[in-house]
Every structure is written in structure tokens, then in C-alpha cells.
C-alpha positions in Angstrom: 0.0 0.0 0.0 1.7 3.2 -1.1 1.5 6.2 1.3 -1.1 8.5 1.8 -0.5 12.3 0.9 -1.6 15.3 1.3 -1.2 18.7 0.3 -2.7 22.2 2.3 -2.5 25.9 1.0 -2.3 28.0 3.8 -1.2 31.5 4.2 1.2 32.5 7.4 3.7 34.5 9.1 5.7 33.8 12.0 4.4 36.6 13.9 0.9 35.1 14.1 1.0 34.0 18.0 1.5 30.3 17.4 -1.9 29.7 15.2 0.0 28.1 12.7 2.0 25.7 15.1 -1.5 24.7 17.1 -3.3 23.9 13.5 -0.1 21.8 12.8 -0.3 20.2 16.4 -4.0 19.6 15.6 -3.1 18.1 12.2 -0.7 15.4 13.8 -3.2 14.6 16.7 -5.5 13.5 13.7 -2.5 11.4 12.1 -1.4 14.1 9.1 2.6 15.0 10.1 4.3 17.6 8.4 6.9 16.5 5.7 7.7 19.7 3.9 7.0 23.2 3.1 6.7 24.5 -0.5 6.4 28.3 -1.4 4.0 30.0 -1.7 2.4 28.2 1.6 2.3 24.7 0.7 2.2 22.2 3.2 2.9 18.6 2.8 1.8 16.0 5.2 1.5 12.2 5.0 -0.9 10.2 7.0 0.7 8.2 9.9 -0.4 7.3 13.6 -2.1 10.0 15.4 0.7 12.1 17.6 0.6 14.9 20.1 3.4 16.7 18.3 4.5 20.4 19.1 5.4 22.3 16.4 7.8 25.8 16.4 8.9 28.1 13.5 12.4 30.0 13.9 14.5 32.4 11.7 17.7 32.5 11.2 19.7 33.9 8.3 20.4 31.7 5.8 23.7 33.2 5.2 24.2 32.5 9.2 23.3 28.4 9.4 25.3 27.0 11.4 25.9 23.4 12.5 25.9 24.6 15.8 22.3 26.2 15.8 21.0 23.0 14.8 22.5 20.2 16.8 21.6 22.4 19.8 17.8 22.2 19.1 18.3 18.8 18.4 20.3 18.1 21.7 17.1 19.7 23.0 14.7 17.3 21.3 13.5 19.0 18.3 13.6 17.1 15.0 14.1 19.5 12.3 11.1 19.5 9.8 12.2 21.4 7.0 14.4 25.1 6.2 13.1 27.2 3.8 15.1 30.8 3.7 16.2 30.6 7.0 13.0 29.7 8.2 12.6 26.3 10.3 10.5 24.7 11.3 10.9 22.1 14.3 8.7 19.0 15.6 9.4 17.6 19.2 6.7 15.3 21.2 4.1 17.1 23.2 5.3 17.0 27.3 2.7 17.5 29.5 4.1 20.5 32.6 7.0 21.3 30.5 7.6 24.3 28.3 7.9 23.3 24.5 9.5 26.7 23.2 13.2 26.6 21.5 13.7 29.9 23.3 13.0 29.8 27.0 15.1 32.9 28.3 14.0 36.4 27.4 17.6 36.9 25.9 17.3 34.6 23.6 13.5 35.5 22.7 14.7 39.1 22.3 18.0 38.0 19.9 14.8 36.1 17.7 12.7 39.5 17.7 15.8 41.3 16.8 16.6 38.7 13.6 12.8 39.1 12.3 12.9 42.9 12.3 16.2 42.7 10.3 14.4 40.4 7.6 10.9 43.0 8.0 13.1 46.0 7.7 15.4 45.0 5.0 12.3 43.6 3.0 10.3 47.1 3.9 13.3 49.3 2.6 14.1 47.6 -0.7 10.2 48.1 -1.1 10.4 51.2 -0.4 13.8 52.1 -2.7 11.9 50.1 -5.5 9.0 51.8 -5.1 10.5 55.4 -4.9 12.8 54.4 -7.8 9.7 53.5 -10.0 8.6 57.1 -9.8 11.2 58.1 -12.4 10.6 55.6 -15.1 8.5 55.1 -17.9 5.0 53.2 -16.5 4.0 50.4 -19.1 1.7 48.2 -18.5 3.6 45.2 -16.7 5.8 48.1 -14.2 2.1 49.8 -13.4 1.2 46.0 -12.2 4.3 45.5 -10.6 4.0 48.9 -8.5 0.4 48.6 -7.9 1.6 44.7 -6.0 4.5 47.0 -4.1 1.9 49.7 -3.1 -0.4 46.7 -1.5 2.7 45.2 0.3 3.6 48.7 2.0 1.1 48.6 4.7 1.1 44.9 5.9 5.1 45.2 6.2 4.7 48.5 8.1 2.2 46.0 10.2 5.1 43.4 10.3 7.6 45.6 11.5 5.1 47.7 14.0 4.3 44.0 15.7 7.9 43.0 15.7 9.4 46.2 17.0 6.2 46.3 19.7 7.0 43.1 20.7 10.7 43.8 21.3 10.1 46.7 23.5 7.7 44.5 25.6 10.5 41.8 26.2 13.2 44.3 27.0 10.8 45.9 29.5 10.5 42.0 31.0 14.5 41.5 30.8 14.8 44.8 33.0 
């Protein structure tokens, strides 16, 4: 009997206060597990026993992975899903009383705020520069689409980097 797939479109970001993770957790307690992640938001699953499996998404720059990074999560227990962009995702067992985060100490949860806001802001500003530079050019028809997409993508990155920067100041006020 071959094995049973499935694929899910679903749109997310990491700054979405774990709804992501709890629909994956959900997915595995009704025997779907998480094989991959595809762009644009394409999960793959494939049916196996039931599991209360946690689920956490992390960043960190591609241009940064290190060995190091990842046998220390897996030390910790975490079985590393897939890494997309310098996005990964992590699976570890549900355990009941204990905390299933990768980052437990506020340093560490501020140094993962600090990462996203680099990848919001850097994103925000080349929109920006592209956008800006557009002003000067000739508009035909396919650069008046491609504008019209960066206009819509202004205000949910300035969202993005509101949240992120919001969050931040709330942790340093906890590390203090």
C-alpha cells in the first residue's frame, strides 16, 4: 500500500501568536505530520499514527546556518522538519508540565525578535527604494502592475515591522 498524501495551502507568518503551530499540532493529533513546506504556503503532510506533536517556526539567516544552531535544538529534542530561507520549522513530542519553546530565556526570545525585524526592515526598505525608484521611469503596462503589488505590500510590512518592533520593546521591558 503506497502512502497516503496530502497537500494544504495556507497563508502565514511567523508573527501570528502560534496559530500556525496549534493547527499543525491539531493536524498530527488526527494522524497528518508535516513533511515539507513548499512556497508560496504549501504544506505537505503524510498520514501516519495520530501524535501529540508540538510544532515551532524560527529564523535564522540563511547566510548565518550553522551546524551549531541545529545540533543544539536537536540536543534539546527537536527534529528539524524542514528550512526554507532561513525559516525552520521544528517538531518535538508534546510534554505535559513542561515548556515546548526553543527559546525559554528572554535573551534569547529578544535576539529572535531582533533577527525578524532585520528580515521586515530589510524587506520594507528595498520596497520602499523600488517603489521610490519607480517614480522616475516610464509606466508600461507590466511596471504599473508591478508597482500597484508593491503599493499593496507597503502597509502589511509596516504591520510586520510595528508588531515586531512592539514586541521587542515589551521583552526588553520583561529582561529589566
Amino acid at each position: 500500500m503506497s502512502e497516503q498524501r496530502s497537500h494544504v495551502y495556507k497563508w502565514f507568518i511567523e508573527l501570528d501568536d502560534g496559530n500556525i503551530e496549534q493547527w499543525l499540532r491539531a493536524q498530527a493529533l488526527a494522524g497528518w505530520h508535516l513533511q515539507g513546506f513548499l512556497a508560496p504556503c504549501r504544506f505537505s503532510f503524510v498520514r501516519g499514527e495520530p501524535a501529540d506533536d508540538v510544532y515551532r517556526f524560527d529564523s535564522f539567516p540563511a547566510w548565518k546556518r550553522s551546524s551549531d544552531y541545529e545540533q543544539l535544538c536537536q540536543d534539546a529534542g527537536w527534529e528539524l522538519v524542514f528550512c526554507w530561507w532561513g525559516s525552520y520549522c521544528w517538531r518535538k513530542p508534546a510534554a505535559d508540565g513542561k515548556p515546548n519553546d526553543i527559546y525559554t530565556d528572554t535573551p534569547s526570545k529578544i535576539a529572535r525578535q531582533q533577527r525578524l525585524l532585520t528580515y521586515f526592515g530589510l524587506t520594507g526598505l528595498l520596497l520602499m527604494y523600488n517603489l521610490i525608484g519607480s517614480s522616475d521611469r516610464e509606466m508600461d503596462t507590466l511596471r504599473m502592475v508591478l508597482t500597484g503589488v508593491q503599493l499593496a505590500l507597503v502597509l502589511p510590512m509596516s504591520y510586520l515591522i510595528w508588531r515586531t518592533v512592539s514586541r521587542l520593546h515589551r521583552l526588553r521591558r520583561q529582561a529589566l
